[in-house]
N, C-alpha and C positions, 0 to 999 in steps of 0.2 A: 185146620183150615189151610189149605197150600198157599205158601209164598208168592204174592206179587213177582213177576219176571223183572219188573220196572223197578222194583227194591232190590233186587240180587245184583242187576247190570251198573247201578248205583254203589252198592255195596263194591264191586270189584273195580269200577273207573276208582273210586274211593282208594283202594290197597295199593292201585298201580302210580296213582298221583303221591301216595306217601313215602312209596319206593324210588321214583324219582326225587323228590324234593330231600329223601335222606341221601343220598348219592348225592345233590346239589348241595346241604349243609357242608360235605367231606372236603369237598373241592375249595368253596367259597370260606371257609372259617379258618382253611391252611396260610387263608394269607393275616386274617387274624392273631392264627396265635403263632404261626409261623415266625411272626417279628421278633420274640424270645431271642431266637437264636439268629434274625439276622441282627438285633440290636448288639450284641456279642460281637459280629461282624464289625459295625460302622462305626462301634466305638473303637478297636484295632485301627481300624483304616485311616480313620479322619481324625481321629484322638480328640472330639467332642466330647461336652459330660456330660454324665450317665443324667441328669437332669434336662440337658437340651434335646437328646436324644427319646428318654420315655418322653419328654413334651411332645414330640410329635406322635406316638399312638394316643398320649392323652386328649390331643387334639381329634385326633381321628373320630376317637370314640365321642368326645365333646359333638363332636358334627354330628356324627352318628344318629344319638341322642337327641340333640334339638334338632333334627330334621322330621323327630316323628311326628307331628301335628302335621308337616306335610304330605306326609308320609300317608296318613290318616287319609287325608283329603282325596289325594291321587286314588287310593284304594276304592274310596265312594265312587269314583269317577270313570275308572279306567278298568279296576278289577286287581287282585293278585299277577295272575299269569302275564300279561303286559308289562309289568311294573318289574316281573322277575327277569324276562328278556332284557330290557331296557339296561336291567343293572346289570347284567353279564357282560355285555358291550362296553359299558364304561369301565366295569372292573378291569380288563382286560389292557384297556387304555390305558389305564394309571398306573396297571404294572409294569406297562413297558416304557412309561414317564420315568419310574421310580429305577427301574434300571441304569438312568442315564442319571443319576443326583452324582453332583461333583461337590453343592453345597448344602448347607442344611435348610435355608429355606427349601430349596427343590424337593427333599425329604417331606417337609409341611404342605407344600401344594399337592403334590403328586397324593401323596398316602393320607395326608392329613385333610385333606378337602375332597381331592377327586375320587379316590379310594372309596372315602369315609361316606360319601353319595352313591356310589355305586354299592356299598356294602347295606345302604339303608334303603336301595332300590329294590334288590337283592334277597336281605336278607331273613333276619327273625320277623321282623312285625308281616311280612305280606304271605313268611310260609307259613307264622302262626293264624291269620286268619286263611290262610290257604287250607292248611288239615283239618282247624278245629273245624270249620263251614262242613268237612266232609266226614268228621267222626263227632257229632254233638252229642251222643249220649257215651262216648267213650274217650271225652276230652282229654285226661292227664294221661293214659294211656296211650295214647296216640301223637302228642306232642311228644312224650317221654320218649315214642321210637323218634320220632323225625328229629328230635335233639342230641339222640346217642350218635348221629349222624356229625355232632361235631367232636365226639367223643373218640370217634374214628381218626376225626381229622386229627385230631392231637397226639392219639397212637401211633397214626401210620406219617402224617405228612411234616411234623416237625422233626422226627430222623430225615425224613426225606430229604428237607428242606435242607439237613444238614449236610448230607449228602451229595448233594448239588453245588454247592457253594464247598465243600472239597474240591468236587471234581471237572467245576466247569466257571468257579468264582460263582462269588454274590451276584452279580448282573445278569449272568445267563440262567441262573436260579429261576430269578423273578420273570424272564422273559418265559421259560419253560412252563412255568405253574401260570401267568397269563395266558399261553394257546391252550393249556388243558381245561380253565376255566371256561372260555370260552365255547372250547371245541364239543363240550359238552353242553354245560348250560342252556345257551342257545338253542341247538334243535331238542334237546331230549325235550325242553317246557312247549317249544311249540309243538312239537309232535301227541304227544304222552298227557297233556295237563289241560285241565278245564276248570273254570272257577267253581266254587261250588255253588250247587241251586239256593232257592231262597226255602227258607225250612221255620216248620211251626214253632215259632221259640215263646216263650214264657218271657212274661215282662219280667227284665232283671230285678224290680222292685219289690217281687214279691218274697223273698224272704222274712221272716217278721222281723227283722231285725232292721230292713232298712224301709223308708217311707214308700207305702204302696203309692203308686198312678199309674193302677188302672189294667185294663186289657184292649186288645182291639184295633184303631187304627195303628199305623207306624208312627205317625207323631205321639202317641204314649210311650214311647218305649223310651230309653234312657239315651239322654246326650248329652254333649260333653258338656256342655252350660250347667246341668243338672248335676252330673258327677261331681264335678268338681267344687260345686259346694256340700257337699257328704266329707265328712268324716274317712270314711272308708275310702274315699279315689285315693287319700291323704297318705292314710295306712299300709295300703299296696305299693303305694309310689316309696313308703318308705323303705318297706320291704325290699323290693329291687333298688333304690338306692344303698343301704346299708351289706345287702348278700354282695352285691357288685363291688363296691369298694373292697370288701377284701378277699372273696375269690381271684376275681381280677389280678388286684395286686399283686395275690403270690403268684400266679400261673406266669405272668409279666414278668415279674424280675427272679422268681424261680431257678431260672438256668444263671442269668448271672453271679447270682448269689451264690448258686452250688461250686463254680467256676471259682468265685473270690476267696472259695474253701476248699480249696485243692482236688475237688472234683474235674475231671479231662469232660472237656466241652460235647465230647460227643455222648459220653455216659450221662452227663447233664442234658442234654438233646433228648436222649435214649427215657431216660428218667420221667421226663415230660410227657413223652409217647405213652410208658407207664400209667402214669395218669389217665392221660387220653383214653388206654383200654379199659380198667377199671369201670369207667364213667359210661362206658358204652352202658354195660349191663342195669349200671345204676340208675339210670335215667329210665330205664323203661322201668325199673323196680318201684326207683319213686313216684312214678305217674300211677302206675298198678297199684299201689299202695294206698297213696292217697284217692283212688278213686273207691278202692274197699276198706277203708277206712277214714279218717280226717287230712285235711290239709295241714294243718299245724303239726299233729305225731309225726306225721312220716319228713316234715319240714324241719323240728326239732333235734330229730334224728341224726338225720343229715347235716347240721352245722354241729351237732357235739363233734362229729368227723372233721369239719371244717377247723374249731376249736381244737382238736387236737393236735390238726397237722401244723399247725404255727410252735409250736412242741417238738413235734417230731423232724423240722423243717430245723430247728434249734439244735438239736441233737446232730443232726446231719451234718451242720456247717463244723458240730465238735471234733465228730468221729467219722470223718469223710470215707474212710476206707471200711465203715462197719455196715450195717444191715440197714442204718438208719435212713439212707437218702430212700432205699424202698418203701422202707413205714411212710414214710412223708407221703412218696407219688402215690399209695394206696390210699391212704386217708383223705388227700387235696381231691383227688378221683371219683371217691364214691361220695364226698361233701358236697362238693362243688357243683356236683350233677342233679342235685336237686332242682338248681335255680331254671332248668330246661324250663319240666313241665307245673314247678309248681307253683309259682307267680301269677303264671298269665295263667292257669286256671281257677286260681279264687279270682282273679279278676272277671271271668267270663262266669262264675260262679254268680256274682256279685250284679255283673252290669251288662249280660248278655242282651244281645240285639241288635237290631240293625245299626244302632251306634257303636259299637264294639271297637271297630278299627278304630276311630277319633280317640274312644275314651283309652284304649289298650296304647296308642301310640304317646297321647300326651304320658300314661304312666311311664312306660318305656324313656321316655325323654330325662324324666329324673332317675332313673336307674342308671341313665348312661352318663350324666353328671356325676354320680356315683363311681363307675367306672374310671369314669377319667381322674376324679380325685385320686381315690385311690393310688393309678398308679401314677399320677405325677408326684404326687403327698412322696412317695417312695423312694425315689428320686431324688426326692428335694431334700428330703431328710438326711439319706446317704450321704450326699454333695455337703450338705453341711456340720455332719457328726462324722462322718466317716464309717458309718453304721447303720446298718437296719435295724438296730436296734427299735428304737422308737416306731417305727414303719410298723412292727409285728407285733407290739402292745398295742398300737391304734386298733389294728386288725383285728386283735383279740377281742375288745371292745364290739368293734363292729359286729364280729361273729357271735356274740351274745345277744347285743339287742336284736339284732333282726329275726331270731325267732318268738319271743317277745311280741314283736309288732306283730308277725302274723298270729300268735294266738289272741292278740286283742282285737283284729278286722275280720279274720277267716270267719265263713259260718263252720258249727260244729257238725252242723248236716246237709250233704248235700243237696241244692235243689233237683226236684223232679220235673224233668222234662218230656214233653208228648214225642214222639215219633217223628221221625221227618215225613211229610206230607211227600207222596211222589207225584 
């Protein structure tokens, strides 16, 4: 039977909205993890502690996080692609706010507030329901590419970042990496991006596992009132709560830690890049994976990697001039990069539909609580042992249970879904 025209030109808007929004992760997530190595910086400069200093990305991420339920809102309202512009513009603002910190509140408003809204205007929840809308029957595959997108960032833009703040200081760093965000962001999503159509989706309820209501109008399908009393919104949320707190944490204090072990700042910059490549590949592997096989195995998988590098990370700070800091950035890399695609798709697994964004955002919210614990907990800990010690047991813990949770919420088979209607 020949191909619909009207599915292929779908099919292709579909590849070219994912190309853009991965090119958008690269840009928008340097200022993210980028902070590693200007936190390195502002502790030098201003001789703040390493606790007051990660508070403000724990802040970030804190806002981050509780902004998703609005986040959610705007999405029903406005759409992805508006919401993405929007954040380009304030990101850009707050980079060139944060250029000008002489004090450490200015650090908290700039990055920790105005940032941390542009980054949730911007970021994960609006490109995740931006791709998944336009690959629904290729869900973890397809978040997996548009996530390696920040796996780039990590490779390429935290040398970068290092490299700027050589060669032009920290302030003109941040001014540089604001026009690029900008310069881009902004027209590639107006030109290039279109939200995705509305598409025949399965009532998320029907798995057997969770209580069916129904087929047919839009008000049967799952919303956030409903979710949130299941077991399962609970289990996902912990999920991303528990994977967050301690990938987060290492990727965060990572370079200082290497730095406090005789590693030179730039091989520690370098090292995190490391990582960041790693995670390109692995991100599309564990979307691929877990779409041809379960959530949970390829979930599992990935934090034994996670587990191991808190080891290998250990090792590192021993034997600073041995092979070990690479074992670390390879393990943290290919662990870590699970958390892209495979969260929010047992979530959309679970509670697909026109509710998605509400129910996907509030999950998101406690994941980013997660987050922020994390790395302030790490911080705090330091500050007052004098050691990560404690920091990297907590982690370890972390990195246990949270595969765990998903093998008790993930379904073991994926649901089947119809076709997109054109």
């Amino acid at each position: 039977m020949p191909t619909d025209p009207r599915v292929n030109i779908q099919q292709g808007r579909g590849w070219v909205i994912l190309a853009v929004t991965f090119i958008t992760m690269i840009l928008l997530y340097g200022v993210w993890y980028g902070y590693s190595v200007f936190l390195v910086t502002l502790l030098h400069e201003f001789g703040w502690s390493r606790s007051l200093v990660s508070g403000a990305f724990s802040t970030f991420v804190m806002v981050h996080g509780l902004l998703g339920p609005v986040i959610g809102w705007l999405l029903r309202r406005f759409g992805p692609r508006r919401l993405i512009m929007a954040g380009a513009v304030l990101m850009g603002f707050a980079m060139f706010l944060m250029a000008e910190t002489t004090q450490w509140w200015h650090l908290y408003v700039a990055f920790g507030l105005i940032a941390a809204s542009a980054m949730s205007l911007a970021g994960w929840i609006p490109s995740v329901v931006l791709v998944g809308g336009w690959f629904p029957d290729r869900y973890g595959t397809a978040i997996g590419i548009m996530g390696s997108g920040i796996g780039v960032s990590i490779f390429a833009l935290i040398p970068l970042a290092q490299l700027l703040i050589d060669a032009f200081g920290w302030r003109w760093a941040y001014r540089i990496l604001a026009m690029a965000v900008v310069a881009w962001v902004l027209p590639a999503t107006f030109c290039l991006v279109r939200d995705p159509p509305p598409a025949d989706r399965p009532k998320a309820g029907s798995p057997s596992h969770l209580p069916a209501k129904g087929r047919g109008s839009a008000s049967e399908y799952w919303t956030l009132a409903g979710a949130v009393r299941t077991w399962h919104f609970w289990g996902v949320a912990g999920v991303f709560f528990t994977g967050n707190f301690v990938t987060q944490m290492l990727l965060i204090h990572q370079v200082v830690y290497l730095v406090d072990h005789g590693v030179p700042v730039l091989t520690a910059a370098a090292l995190g890049g490391l990582a960041g490549l790693v995670s390109i590949a692995a991100k599309i592997g564990w979307g691929a994976l877990s779409d041809r096989t379960t959530r949970p195995l390829a979930y599992s998988l990935a934090f034994l990697c996670v587990s191991a590098s808190i080891g290998g990370l250990i090792l590192a700070g021993r034997y600073p001039t041995s092979l070990f800091p690479y074992l670390y950035a390879i393990l943290i890399g290919v662990g870590y990069a699970a958390m892209a695609p495979l969260p929010p798709a047992v979530a959309n697994d679970l509670f697909a539909g026109p509710g998605f964004s509400m129910i996907f955002s509030a999950m998101y919210t406690v994941g980013g609580l997660g987050l922020a614990t994390g790395t302030w907990i790490a911080g705090w800990i330091f500050d007052a042992s004098g050691s990560y010690a404690g920091a990297l047991w907590l982690g370890l813990l972390m990195a246990l249970l949270s595969p765990l949770l998903m093998w008790m919420v993930a379904p073991r088979r994926l649901p089947n879904r119809p076709e997109r209607s054109s």
